[in-house]
C-alpha positions in Angstrom: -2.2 9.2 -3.0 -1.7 12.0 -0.2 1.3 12.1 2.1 1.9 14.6 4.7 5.2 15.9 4.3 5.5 18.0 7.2 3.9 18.8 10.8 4.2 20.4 13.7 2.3 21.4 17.2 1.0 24.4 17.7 -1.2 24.9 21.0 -4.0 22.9 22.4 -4.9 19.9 20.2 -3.9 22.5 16.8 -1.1 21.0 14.6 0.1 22.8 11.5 0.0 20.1 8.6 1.7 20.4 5.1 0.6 18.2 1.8 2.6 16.6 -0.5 0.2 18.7 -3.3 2.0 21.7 -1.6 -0.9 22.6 0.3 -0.9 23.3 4.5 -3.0 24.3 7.3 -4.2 24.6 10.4 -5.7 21.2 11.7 -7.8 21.0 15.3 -7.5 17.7 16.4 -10.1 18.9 19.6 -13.0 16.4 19.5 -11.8 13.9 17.1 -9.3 11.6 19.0 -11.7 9.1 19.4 -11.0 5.0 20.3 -8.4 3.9 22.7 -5.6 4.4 20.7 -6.3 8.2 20.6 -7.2 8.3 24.4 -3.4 8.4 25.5 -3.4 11.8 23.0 -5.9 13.1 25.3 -2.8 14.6 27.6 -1.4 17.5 25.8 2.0 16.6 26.3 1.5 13.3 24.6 -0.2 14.8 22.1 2.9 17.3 21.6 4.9 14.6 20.5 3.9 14.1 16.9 6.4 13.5 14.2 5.9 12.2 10.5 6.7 8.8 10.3 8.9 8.8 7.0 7.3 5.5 5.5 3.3 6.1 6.1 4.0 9.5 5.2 1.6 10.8 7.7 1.4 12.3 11.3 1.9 9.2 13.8 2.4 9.2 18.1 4.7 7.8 20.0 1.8 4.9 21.2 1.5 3.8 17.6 -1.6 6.3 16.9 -1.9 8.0 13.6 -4.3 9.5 11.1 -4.5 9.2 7.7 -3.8 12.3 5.2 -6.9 12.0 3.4 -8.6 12.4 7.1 -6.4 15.3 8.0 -6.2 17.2 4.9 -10.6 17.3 5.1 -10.7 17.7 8.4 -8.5 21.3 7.2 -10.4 22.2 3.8 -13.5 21.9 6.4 -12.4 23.6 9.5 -10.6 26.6 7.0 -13.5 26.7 5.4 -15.9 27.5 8.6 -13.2 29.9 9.6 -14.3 32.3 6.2 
């Protein structure tokens, strides 16, 4: 199973995002925050206020929003991928 060990904001909706297989990257979160959990994540300075909760082991909100590794660590190999 995936955990996310490590995260942190970078600008706009980007978050940096390291793997508990030792992997990281850059992660866009532009576009995907979608339902009405996410919609609070909408204002950047909510959205700045990510952490890693230390029993899901994966990036979580303030509002009780989060997103599972699995999700984030495709959403990376994809948008790293379109980068080459």
């Amino acid at each position: 199973m995936l955990h996310v060990t490590s995260a942190k904001y970078l600008s706009g909706y980007k978050i940096w995002v390291a793997f508990d297989d030792h992997t990281s990257g850059e992660v866009d979160l532009e576009g995907v925050l979608k339902g009405s959990v996410f919609e609070p994540l909408k204002d950047i300075g909510t959205f700045q206020q990510l952490a890693v909760d230390p029993e899901l082991e994966t990036v979580v909100w303030p509002n009780g929003a989060d997103l599972a590794p699995e999700f984030l660590k495709e959403l990376q190999l994809k948008q790293s991928q379109a980068v080459q």
